[in-house]
C-alpha positions, -999 to +999 in steps of 0.1 A: +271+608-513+289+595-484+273+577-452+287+603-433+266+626-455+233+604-456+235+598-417+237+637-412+218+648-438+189+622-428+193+632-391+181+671-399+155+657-418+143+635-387+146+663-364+128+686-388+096+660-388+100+657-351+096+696-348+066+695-372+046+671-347+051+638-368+049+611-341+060+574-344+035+555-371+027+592-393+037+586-429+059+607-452+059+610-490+087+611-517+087+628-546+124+624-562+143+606-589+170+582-589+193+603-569+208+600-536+188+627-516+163+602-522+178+582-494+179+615-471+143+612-470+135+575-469+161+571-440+152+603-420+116+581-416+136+545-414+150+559-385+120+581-370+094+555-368+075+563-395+066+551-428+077+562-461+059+563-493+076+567-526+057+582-555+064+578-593+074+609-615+052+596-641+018+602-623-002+631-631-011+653-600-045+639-598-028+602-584-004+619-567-028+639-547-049+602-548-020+589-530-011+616-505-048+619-495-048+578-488-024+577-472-024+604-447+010+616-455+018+647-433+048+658-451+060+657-486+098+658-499+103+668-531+132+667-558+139+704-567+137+695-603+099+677-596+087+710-579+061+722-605+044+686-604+046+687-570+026+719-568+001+710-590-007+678-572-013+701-536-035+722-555-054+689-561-061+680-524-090+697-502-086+728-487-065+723-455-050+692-463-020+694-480+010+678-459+040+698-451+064+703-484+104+700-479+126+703-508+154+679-516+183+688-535+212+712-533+195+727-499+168+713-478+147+745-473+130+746-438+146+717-425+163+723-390+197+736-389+226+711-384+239+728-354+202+720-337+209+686-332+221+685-303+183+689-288+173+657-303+203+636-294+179+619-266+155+604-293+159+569-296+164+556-334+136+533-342+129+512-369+101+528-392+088+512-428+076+516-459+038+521-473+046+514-509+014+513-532+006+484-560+004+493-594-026+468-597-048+458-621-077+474-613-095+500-591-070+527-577-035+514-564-033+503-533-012+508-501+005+476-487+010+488-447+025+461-425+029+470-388+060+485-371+075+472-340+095+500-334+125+481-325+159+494-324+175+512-357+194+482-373+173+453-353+150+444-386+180+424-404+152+398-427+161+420-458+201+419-451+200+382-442+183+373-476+210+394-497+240+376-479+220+343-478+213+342-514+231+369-533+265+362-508+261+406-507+284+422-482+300+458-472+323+447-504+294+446-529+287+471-555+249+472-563+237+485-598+205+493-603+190+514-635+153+507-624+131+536-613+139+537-571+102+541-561+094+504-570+093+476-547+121+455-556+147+486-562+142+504-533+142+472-510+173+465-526+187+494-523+178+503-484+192+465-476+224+476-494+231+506-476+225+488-438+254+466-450+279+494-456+280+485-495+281+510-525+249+517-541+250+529-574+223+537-599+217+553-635+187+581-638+171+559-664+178+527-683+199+526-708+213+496-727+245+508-733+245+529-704+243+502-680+268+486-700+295+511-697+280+519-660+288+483-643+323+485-662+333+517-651+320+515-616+331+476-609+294+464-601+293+429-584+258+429-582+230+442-605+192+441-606+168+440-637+136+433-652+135+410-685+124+442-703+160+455-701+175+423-707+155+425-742+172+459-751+204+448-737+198+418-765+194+446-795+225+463-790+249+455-819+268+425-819+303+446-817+287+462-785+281+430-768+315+415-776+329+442-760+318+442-729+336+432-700+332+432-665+349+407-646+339+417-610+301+414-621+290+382-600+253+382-601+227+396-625+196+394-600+159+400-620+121+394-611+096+416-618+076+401-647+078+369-667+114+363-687+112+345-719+130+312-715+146+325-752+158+358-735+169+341-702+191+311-723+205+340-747+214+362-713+229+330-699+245+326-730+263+360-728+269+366-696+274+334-679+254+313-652+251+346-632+213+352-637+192+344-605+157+351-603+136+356-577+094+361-570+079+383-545+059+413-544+051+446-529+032+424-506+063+405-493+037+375-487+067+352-494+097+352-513+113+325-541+147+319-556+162+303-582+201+300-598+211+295-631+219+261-628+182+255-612+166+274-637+189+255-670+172+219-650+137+237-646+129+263-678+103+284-662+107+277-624+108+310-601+122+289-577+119+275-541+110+291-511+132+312-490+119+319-451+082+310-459+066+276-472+044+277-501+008+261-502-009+256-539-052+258-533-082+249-551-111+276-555-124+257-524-088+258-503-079+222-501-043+216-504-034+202-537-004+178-544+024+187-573+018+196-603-019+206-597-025+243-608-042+264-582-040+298-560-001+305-544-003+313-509+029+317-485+029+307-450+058+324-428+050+358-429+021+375-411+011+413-414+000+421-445-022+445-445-040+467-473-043+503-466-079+516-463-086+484-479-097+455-456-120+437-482-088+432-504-067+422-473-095+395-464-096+386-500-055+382-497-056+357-469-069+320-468-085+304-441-054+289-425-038+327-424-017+322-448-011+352-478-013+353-514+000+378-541-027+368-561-009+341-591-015+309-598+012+282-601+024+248-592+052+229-575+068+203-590+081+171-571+112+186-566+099+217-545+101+244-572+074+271-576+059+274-611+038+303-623+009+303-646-009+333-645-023+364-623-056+354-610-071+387-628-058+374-664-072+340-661-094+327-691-123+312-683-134+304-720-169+278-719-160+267-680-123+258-689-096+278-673-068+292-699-036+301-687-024+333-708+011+322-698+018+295-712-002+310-748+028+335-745+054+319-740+048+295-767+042+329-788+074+338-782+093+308-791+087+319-823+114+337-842+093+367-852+082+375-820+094+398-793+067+402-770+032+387-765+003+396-745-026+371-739-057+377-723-093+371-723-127+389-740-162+385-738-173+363-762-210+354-766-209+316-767-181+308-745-180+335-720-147+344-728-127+344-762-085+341-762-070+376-779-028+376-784-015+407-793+021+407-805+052+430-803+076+419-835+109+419-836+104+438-868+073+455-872+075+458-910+068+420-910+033+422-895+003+412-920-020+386-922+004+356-936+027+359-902-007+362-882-018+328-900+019+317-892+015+324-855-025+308-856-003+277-870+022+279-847+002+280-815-023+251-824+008+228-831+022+232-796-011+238-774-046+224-774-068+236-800-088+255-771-062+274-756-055+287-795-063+324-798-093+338-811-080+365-830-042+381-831-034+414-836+001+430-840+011+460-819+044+483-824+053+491-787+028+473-758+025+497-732+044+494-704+047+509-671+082+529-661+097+497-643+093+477-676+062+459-664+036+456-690+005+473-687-019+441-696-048+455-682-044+483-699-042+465-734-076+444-720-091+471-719-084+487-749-089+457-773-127+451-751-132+487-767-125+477-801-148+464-832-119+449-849-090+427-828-070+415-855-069+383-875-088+352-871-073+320-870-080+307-909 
């Protein structure tokens, strides 16, 4: 698609809404793969004053409808090929309330004719927003809804500044993304990348050797991951990865989840000091970056702060020096706001205003951001607090190991008892002398209290369609179960 297509094609849209009533501040909801109507939609409300709300493929039409009906949406668009889902999901909501539904894909049925644009030229673009909802880890998701000032289309240049600040991204750049476009970090991406005049490309899923032959053939300087796909990327045949070459890709930019300092080195190792991770959030309480280079002098760091200051807490909200483990709260950016939700956006602010994403983490002397844990995944095993982190990544230092999840279980005599479950790199190996191996492994390198419980061995661990993994979802699971694998011997 060319800009010359999006700005038309995104103007009928507009004008369509502004015939249909929607005023500035109304929210609209998208239904649509990784494709580039996608952007006809997001930008008709970018530049309308209104908020758009992006909604996974994967959900059933029960959270659909959940979503819709939060968050007042008053139109829908909808991917041709997403149709049926999307019908099924209207006949979920109340009588009377379904928004109106626009298609996106070789037409756009019931949108207004191009040659009506003319009666709309007078409208002032304005700046609109996204609602975009947290994936969470419990309750129903939640909508994060910051306010709009309405300024001028193009005046809201934080997002732009960032990518040329850090990333040095320009109209030259070629951005590559594979990840599902109705996340967070994807979409933000993506909508910063097309204000700069760049090309935007993206795959309709992840594929290893896809994405491979993608940023070759299409001369990506830029590309965006989770360490999930740097994992697969990792399995492909040795012949594969000696093959590939790329010479215009400059940065490899990932966040999203924990990366395995194994998987980071062996990525650095391949590609070259290209990697440069970042933390932030669908919140966009703050945001953190670190290079290569940093991260080679600082295994682990997610960097330092870029246009916010970070403040470590106690439980009680004193200030604590470096190295001293608490609550991570940004100062530097107001707004945040919860949807419907204002016990969890009082919960998300401290006393002094500022924000937190909810993880707890360090700085060291040098100013870099360390992450432990989520505050929801923290063990509190008989009154000591147990960082499932640091359990995993010690887990996966192990040769054997692909993946570990750590979290806590109610245990009668401590509160809380520490359960690992483990992904193999080969899941014929799992049995009880590698689970005594890893029991070994973990008390040599971590106090004996921190040592799991039991360890169990899982196949896949479940994972949600942007790679993150669902560890509620195994908590949950493994709290229903009578037997959680093998005791330490």
């Amino acid at each position: 698609m060319s800009y010359r297509e999006l700005d038309l094609s995104s103007r009928v849209a507009a004008s369509s809404l502004r015939r249909r009533g929607l005023k500035r501040g109304d929210v609209i909801a998208i239904l649509a793969p990784n494709a580039a109507t996608f952007f006809v939609a997001a930008w008709a409300a970018q530049r309308s004053g209104l908020y758009y709300t992006p909604i996974g493929r994967h959900l059933k039409p029960a959270e659909i409808a959940y979503i819709l009906g939060d968050s007042g949406a008053r139109a829908l668009f909808v991917d041709n090929s997403l149709a049926g889902l999307a019908a099924a999901a209207l006949q979920e909501l109340p009588r009377g309330a379904a928004p109106a539904c626009f298609g996106l894909g070789g037409s756009i049925d019931g949108m207004a004719a191009n040659s009506d644009l003319a009666l709309d030229d007078a409208d002032e673009d304005v700046e609109g927003g996204d609602l975009l909802y947290t994936s969470g880890t419990t309750g129903r998701p939640k909508g994060v809804k910051r306010p709009l000032d309405f300024g001028p289309l193009g005046s809201d240049t934080r997002r732009v500044e960032r990518l040329r600040d850090l990333f040095e991204m320009g109209q030259d750049t070629v951005f590559y993304t594979p990840a599902p476009i109705y996340h967070a970090a994807p979409l933000r991406f993506a909508m910063a990348v097309l204000r700069m005049g760049a090309t935007l490309v993206m795959d309709s899923k992840f594929d290893p050797a896809v994405a491979l032959a993608t940023i070759a053939r299409r001369g990506v300087t830029h590309s965006q991951w989770v360490p999930t796909m740097f994992v697969r990327l990792l399995q492909l045949p040795e012949s594969e990865r000696a093959a590939f070459r790329a010479p215009a890709h400059g940065k490899a930019i990932h966040s999203g989840a924990p990366c395995a300092a194994s998987v980071k080195r062996a990525m650095i190792d391949w590609w070259g000091p290209i990697l440069h991770e970042y933390y932030s959030g669908t919140e966009s309480a703050g945001f953190t970056h670190a290079t290569s280079e940093e991260w080679l002098r600082f295994p682990g760091t997610v960097g330092k702060p870029w246009g916010c200051k970070i403040h470590i807490l106690s439980e009680s909200g004193a200030e604590l020096g470096p190295g001293k483990i608490g609550d991570v709260y940004f100062e530097g950016r107001a707004g945040l706001r919860y949807h419907n939700d204002e016990a969890k956006t009082r919960q998300a602010h401290s006393a002094q205003g500022w924000t937190t994403m909810g993880d707890i983490g360090f700085v060291n002397e040098e100013g870099y951001l360390f992450l432990c844990e989520r505050k929801n995944f923290v063990i509190v095993s008989g009154g000591v607090n147990i960082y499932p982190r640091e359990i995993e990544d010690v887990l996966e230092d192990h040769p054997e190991v692909l993946e570990a999840a750590v979290f806590g279980l109610p245990d009668d005599e401590f509160g809380e008892s520490v359960q690992a479950v483990v992904q193999l790199r080969d899941a014929a190996r799992a049995g009880p002398e590698l689970a005594q191996a890893l029991h070994a492994h973990v008390r040599e390198r971590l106090a004996r209290y921190k040592a799991p419980k039991r360890l169990a061995f899982e196949a896949d661990l479940p994972r949600l369609p942007n790679g993150k993994l669902e560890k509620h979802r195994l908590r949950q699971d493994y709290r229903a179960r009578a037997e959680r694998g093998f005791a330490a011997a």
